[in-house]
TORPA-4810 file (N, C-alpha, C, O; in nm, 3 decimals):
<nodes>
NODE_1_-1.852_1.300_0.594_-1.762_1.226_0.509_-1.657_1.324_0.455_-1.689_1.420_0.385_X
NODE_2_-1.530_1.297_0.490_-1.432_1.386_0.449_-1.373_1.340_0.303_-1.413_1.230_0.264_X
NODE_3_-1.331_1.373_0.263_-1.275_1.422_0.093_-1.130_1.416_0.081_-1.067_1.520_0.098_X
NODE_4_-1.057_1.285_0.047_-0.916_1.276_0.092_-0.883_1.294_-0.094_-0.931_1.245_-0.196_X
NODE_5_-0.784_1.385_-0.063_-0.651_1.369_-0.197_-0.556_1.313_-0.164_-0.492_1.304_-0.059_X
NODE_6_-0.543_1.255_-0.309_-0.431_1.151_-0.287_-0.323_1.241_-0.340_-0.330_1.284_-0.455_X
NODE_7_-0.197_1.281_-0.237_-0.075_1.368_-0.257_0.020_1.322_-0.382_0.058_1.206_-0.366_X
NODE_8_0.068_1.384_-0.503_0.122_1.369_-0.577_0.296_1.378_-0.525_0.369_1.473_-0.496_X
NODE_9_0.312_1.246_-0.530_0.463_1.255_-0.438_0.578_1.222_-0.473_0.668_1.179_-0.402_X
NODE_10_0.581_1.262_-0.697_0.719_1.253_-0.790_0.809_1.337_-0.699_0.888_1.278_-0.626_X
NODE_11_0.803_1.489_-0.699_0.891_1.557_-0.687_0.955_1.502_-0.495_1.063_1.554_-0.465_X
NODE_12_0.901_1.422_-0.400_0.934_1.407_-0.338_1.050_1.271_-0.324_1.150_1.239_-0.259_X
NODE_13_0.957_1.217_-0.438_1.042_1.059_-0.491_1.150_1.119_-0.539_1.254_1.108_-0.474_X
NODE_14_1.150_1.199_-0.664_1.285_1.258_-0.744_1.392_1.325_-0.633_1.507_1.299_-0.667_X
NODE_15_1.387_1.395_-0.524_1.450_1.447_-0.419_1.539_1.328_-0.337_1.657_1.333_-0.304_X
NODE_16_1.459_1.239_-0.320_1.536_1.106_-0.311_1.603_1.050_-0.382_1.716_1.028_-0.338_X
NODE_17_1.571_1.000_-0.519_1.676_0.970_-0.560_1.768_1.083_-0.591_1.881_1.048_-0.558_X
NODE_18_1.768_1.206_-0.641_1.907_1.298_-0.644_1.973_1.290_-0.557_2.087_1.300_-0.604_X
NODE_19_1.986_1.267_-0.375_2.085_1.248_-0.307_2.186_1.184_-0.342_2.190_1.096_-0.427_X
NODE_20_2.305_1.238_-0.254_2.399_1.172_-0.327_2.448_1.056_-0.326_2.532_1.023_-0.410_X
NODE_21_2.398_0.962_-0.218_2.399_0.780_-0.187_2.260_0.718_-0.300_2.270_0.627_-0.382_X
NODE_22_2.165_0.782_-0.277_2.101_0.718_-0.377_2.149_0.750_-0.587_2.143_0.680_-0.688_X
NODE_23_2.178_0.844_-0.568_2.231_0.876_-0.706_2.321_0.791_-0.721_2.299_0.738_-0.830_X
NODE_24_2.439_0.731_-0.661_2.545_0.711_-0.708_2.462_0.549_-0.717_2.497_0.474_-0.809_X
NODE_25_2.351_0.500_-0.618_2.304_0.356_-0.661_2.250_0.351_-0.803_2.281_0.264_-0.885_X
NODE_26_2.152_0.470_-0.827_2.093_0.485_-0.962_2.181_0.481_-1.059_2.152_0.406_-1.152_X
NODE_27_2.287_0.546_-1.066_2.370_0.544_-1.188_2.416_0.388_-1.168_2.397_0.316_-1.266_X
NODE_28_2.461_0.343_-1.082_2.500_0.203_-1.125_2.387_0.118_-1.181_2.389_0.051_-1.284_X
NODE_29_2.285_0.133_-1.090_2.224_0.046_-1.228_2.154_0.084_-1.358_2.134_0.006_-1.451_X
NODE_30_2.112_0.232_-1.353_2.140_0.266_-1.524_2.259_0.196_-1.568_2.233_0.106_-1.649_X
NODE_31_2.408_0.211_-1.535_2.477_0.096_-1.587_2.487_-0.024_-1.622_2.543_-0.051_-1.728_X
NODE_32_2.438_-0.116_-1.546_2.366_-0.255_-1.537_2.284_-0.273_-1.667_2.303_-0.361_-1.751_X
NODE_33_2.182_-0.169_-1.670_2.062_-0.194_-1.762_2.113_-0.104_-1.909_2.036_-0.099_-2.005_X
NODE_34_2.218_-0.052_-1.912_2.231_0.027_-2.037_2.139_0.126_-2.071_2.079_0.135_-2.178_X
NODE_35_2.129_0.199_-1.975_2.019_0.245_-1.963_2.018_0.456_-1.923_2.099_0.494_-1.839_X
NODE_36_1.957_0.524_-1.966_1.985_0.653_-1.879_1.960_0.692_-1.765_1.850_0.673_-1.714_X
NODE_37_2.063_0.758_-1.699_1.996_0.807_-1.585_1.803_0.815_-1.536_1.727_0.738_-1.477_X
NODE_38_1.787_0.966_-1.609_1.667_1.028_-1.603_1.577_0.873_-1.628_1.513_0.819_-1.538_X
NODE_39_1.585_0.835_-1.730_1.436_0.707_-1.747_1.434_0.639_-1.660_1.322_0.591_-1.639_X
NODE_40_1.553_0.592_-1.557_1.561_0.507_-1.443_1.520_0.591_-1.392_1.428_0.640_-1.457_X
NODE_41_1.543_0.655_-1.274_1.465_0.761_-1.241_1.289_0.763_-1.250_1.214_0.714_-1.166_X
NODE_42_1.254_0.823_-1.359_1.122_0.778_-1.390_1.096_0.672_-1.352_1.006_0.671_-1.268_X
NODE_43_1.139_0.572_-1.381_1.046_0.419_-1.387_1.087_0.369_-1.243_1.057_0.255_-1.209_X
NODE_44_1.153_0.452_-1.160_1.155_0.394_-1.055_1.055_0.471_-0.958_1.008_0.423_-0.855_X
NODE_45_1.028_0.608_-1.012_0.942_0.703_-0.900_0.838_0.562_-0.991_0.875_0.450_-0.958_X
NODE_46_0.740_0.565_-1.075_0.625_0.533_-1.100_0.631_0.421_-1.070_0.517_0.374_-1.065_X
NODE_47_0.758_0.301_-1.031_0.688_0.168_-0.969_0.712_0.133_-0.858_0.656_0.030_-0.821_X
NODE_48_0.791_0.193_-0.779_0.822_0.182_-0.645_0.749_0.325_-0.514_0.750_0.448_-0.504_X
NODE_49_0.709_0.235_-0.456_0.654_0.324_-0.342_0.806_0.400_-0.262_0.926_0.376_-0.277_X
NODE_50_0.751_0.476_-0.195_0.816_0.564_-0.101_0.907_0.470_-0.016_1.028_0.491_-0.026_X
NODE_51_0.867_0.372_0.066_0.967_0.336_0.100_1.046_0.261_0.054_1.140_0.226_0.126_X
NODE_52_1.035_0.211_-0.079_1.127_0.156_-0.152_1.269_0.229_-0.178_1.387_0.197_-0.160_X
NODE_53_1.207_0.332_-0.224_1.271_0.440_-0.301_1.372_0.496_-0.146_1.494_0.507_-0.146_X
NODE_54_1.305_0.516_-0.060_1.447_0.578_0.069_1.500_0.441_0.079_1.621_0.451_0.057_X
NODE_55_1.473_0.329_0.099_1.578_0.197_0.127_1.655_0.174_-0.016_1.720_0.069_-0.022_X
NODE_56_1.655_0.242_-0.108_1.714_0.170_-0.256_1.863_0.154_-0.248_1.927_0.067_-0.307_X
NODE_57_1.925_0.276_-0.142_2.055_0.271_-0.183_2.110_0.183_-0.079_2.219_0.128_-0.100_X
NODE_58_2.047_0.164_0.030_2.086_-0.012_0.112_2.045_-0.109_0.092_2.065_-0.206_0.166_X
NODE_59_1.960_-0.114_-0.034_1.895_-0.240_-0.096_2.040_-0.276_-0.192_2.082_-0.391_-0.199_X
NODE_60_2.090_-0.189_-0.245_2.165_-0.166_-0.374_2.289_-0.251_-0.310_2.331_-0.357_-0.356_X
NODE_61_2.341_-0.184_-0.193_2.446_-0.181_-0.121_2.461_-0.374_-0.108_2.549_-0.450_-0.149_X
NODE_62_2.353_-0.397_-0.045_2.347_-0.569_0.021_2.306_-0.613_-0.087_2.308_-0.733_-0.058_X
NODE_63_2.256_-0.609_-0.228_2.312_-0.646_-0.354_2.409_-0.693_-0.393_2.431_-0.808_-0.433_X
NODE_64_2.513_-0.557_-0.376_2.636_-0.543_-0.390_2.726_-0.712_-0.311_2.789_-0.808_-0.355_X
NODE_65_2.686_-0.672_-0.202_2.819_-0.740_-0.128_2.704_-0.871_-0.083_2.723_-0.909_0.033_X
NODE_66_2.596_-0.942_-0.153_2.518_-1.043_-0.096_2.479_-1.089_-0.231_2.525_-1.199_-0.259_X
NODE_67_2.419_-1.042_-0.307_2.323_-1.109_-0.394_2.405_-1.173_-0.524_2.509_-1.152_-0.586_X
NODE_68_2.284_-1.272_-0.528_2.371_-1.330_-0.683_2.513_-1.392_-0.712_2.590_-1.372_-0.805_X
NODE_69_2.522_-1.464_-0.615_2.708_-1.474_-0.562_2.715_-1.621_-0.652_2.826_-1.653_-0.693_X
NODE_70_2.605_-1.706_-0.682_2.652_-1.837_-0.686_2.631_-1.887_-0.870_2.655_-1.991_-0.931_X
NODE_71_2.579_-1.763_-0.907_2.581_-1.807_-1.056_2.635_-1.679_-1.135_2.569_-1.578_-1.113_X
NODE_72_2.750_-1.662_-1.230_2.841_-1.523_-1.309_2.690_-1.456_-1.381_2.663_-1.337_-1.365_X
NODE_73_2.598_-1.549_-1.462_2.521_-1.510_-1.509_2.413_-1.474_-1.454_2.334_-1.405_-1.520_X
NODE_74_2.388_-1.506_-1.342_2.230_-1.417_-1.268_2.335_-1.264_-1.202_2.286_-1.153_-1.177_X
NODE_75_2.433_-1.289_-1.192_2.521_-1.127_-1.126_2.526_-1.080_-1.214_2.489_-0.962_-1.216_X
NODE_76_2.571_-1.140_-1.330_2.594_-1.028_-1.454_2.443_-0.951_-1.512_2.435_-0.844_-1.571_X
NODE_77_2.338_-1.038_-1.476_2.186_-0.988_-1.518_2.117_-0.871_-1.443_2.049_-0.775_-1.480_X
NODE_78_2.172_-0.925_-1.299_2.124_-0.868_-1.137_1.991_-0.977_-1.151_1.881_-0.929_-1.178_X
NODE_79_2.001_-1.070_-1.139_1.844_-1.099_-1.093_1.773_-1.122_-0.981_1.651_-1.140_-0.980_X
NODE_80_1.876_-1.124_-0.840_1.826_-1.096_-0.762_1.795_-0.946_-0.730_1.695_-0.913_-0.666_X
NODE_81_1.873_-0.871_-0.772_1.839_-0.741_-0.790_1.737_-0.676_-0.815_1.706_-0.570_-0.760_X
NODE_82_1.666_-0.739_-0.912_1.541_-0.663_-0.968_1.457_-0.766_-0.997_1.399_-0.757_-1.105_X
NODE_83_1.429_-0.882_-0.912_1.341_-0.957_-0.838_1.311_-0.958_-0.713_1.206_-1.014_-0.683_X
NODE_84_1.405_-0.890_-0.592_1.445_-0.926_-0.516_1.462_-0.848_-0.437_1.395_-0.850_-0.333_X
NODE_85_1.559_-0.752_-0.463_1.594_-0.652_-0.378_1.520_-0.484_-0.434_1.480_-0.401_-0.353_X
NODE_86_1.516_-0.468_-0.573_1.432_-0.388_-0.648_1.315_-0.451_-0.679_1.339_-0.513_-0.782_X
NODE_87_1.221_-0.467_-0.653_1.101_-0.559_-0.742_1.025_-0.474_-0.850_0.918_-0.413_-0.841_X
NODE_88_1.137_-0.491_-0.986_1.117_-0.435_-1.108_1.019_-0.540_-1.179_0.898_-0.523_-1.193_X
NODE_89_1.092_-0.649_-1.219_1.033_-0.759_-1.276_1.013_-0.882_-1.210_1.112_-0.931_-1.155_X
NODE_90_0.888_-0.953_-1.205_0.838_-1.103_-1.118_0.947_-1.185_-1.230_0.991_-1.170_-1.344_X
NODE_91_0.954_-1.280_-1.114_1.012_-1.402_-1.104_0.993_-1.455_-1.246_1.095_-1.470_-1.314_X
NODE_92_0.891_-1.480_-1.291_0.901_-1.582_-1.413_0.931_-1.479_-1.539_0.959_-1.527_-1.649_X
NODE_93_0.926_-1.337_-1.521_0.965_-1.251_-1.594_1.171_-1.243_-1.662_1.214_-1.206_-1.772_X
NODE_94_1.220_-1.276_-1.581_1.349_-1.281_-1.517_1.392_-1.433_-1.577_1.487_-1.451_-1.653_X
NODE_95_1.320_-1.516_-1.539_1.397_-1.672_-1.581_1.329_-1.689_-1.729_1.367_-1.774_-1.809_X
NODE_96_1.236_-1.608_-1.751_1.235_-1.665_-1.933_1.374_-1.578_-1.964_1.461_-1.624_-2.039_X
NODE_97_1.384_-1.475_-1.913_1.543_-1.369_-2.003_1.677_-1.442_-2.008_1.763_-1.449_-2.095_X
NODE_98_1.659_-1.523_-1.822_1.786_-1.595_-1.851_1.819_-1.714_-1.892_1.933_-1.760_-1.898_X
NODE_99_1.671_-1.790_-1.937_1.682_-1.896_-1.970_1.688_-1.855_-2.166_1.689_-1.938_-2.257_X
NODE_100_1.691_-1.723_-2.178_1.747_-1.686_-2.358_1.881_-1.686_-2.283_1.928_-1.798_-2.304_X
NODE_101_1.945_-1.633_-2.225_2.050_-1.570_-2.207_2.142_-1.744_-2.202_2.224_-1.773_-2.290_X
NODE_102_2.111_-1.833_-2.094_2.174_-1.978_-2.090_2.163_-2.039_-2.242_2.268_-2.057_-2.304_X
NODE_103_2.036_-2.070_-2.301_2.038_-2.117_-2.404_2.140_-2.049_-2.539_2.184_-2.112_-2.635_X
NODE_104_2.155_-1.935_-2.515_2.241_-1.873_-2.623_2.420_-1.891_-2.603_2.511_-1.891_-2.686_X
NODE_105_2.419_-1.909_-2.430_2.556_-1.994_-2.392_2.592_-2.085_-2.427_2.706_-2.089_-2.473_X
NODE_106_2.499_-2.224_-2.422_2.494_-2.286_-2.499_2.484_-2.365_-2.615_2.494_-2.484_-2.645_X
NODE_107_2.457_-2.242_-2.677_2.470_-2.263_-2.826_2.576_-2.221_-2.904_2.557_-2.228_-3.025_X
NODE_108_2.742_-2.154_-2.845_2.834_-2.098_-2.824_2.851_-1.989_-2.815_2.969_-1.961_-2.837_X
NODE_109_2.765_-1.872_-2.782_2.781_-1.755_-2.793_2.838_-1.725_-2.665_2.768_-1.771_-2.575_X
NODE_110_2.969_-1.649_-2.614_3.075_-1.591_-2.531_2.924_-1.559_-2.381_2.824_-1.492_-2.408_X
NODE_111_2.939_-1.600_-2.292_2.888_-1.567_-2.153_2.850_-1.407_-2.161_2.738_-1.367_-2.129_X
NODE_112_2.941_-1.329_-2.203_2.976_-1.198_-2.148_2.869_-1.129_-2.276_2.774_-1.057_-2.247_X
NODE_113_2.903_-1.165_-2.413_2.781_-1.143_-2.487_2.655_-1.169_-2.487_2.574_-1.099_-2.548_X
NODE_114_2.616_-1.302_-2.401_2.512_-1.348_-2.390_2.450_-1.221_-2.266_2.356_-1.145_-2.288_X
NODE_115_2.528_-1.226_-2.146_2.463_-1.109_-2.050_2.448_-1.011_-2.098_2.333_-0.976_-2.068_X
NODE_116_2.516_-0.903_-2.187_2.479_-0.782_-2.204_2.364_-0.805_-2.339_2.320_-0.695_-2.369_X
NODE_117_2.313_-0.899_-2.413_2.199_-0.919_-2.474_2.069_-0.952_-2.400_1.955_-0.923_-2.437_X
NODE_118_2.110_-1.025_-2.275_1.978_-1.039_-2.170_1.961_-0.915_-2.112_1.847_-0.873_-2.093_X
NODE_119_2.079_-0.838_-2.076_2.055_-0.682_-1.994_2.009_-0.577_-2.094_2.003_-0.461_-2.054_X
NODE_120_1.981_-0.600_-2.202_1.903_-0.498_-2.291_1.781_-0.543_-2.307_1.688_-0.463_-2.317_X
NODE_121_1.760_-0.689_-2.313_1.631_-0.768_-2.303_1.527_-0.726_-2.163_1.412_-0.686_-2.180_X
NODE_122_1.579_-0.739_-2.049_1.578_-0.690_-1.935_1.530_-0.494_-1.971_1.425_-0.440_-1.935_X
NODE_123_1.605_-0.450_-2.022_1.592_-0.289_-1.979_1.470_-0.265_-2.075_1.395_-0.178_-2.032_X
NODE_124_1.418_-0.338_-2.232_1.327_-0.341_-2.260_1.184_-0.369_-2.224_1.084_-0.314_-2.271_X
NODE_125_1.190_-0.464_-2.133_1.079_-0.545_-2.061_1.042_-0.399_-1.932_0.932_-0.391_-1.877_X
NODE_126_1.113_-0.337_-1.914_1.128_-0.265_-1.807_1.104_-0.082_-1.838_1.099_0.003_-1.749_X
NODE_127_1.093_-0.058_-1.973_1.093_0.052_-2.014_0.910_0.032_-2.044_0.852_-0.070_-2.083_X
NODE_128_0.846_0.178_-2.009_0.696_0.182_-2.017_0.674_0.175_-2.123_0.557_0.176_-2.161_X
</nodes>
């Protein structure tokens, strides 16, 4: 019976994202989420496997130019993004945020205020 270790594989995850296609995806969505670099980073080595983490910046990319096209407020959230193309937060995680985020539209608060209050709602739910 052989004796397997399980390889500690941050510093290999972190090497990935520092490149410079994946960096420039990371900083955008630290942007998205209001969020810092480095903690994205973190929370992405500890919830995404390896091959997540090498596909992120063509996950990011077909985001970009695919996802979220048919509602201002799921693009402005990313929720296919980080249901979807990142799998940060499940599905019903995501529609209670935007169903604060709609209800607060509707109660007159400006669209654009309502998203960047769901995208801090979002980066909370998402911070360890």
């Amino acid at each position: 019976m052989g004796i397997y270790q399980e390889k500690d594989l941050r510093m290999l995850k972190y090497h990935i994202l520092v490149s410079p296609r994946h960096d420039h995806a990371v900083r955008d969505v630290a942007g998205i989420l209001g969020m810092g670099v480095q903690p994205l980073r973190r929370l992405l080595i500890e919830r995404l496997d390896m091959q997540y983490l090498e596909n992120l910046a063509g996950r990011y990319d077909q985001w970009v130019e695919h996802g979220d096209r048919k509602d201002p407020l799921d693009r402005a959230l990313g929720r296919e993004l980080f249901t979807r193309y990142l799998p940060l937060v499940d599905s019903s995680g995501m529609d209670l945020i935007l169903a604060e985020a709609r209800a607060s539209v509707e109660a007159g608060i400006p669209a654009s205020e309502a998203a960047t209050r769901a995208r801090a709602r979002l980066a909370e739910v998402l911070r360890p």
